[in-house]
N, C-alpha and C positions, 0 to 999 in steps of 0.2 A: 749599126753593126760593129764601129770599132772597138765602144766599150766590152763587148762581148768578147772578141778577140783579147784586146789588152788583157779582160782580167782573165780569161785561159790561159795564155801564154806566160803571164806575169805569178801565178798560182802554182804552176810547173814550175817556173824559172826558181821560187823559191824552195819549192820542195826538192827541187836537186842537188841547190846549193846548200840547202841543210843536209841534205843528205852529205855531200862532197865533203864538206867541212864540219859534219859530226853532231853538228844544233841538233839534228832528230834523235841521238840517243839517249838524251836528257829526256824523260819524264816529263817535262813540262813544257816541253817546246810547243805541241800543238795546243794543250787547253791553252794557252796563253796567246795562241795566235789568236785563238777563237774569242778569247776575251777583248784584243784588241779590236777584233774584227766589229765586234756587237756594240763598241764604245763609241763608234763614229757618227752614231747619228746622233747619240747624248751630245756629242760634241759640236754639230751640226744643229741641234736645237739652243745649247750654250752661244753658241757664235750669232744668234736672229735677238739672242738674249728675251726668252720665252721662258719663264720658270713652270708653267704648267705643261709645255711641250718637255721641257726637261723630265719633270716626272715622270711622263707617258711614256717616254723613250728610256729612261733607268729601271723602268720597272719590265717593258721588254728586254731588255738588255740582262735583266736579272734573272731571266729564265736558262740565257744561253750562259752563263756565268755558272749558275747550279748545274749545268751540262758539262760544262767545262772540268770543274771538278769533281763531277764523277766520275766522268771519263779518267781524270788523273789519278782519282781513287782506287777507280775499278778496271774499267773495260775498255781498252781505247778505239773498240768498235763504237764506243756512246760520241767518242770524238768526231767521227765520222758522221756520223747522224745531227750533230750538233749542227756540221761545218753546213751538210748540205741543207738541212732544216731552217738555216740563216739564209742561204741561199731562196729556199719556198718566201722567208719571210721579208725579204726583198721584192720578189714579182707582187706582193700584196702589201708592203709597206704603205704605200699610201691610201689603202681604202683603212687601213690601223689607225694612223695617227696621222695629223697632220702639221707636216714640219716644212718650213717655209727655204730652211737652211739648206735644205738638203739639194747638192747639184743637181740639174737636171739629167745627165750624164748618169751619175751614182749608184741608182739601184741595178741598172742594167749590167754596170762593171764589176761590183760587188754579188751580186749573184755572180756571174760567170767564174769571177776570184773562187767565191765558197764552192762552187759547185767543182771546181779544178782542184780543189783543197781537198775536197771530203775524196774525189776520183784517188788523188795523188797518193794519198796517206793510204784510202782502202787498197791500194797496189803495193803501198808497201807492205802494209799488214799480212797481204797472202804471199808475200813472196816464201819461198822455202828459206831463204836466208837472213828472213827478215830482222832484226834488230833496231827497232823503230819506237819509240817513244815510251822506250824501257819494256818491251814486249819482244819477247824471242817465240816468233812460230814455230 
């Protein structure tokens, strides 16, 4: 249960502070979380030092990457679909790919994080004042 909580809370905590201090009206702020976000488990395959787990996990990683920057391109509704879609691909990550690296912990925290990412961002998007990730509603 704690992962669950930590990555809510932790997901919030940084959508505020971007907010607070301005990160969110850059354009890039969120495809670039989201790129980080999708790079943890390449890294997590890199670290058992597995070059075919590496691939399996860069080539998922490259789907949320072309999400990324569409979303930057286009609609930063795709951002939101991206975050939470990472989120899906966390609860099923391990029937995907098998990464030895990856904490036991991890997928449970990391979905909660995306799934509080894509909530956080989709709240700001519909705000009437919104001004979020170069998007004025």
């Amino acid at each position: 249960m704690l992962p669950y909580v930590a990555g809510v809370v932790l997901s919030i905590g940084v959508a505020l502070f971007a907010k607070w201090v301005g990160f969110d009206r850059d354009r890039a702020f969120y495809p670039t979380v989201m790129i980080v976000i999708a790079s943890y488990y390449v890294l997590f395959a890199a670290m058992i030092g597995s070059l075919q787990t590496v691939v399996l996990e860069s080539a998922v990683m490259a789907v949320f990457v072309i999400a990324a920057v569409a979303g930057f391109k286009g609609n930063a509704w795709i951002i939101v679909a991206g975050l939470a879609g990472h989120g899906f691909q966390d609860a099923i990550h391990g029937h995907i790919v098998a990464n030895a690296g990856v904490p036991a912990w991890w997928p449970a925290w990391c979905l909660a994080y995306d799934v509080g990412a894509a909530g956080a961002l989709a709240w700001l998007l519909t705000r009437a004042d919104a001004d979020v990730a170069g998007v004025t509603a």
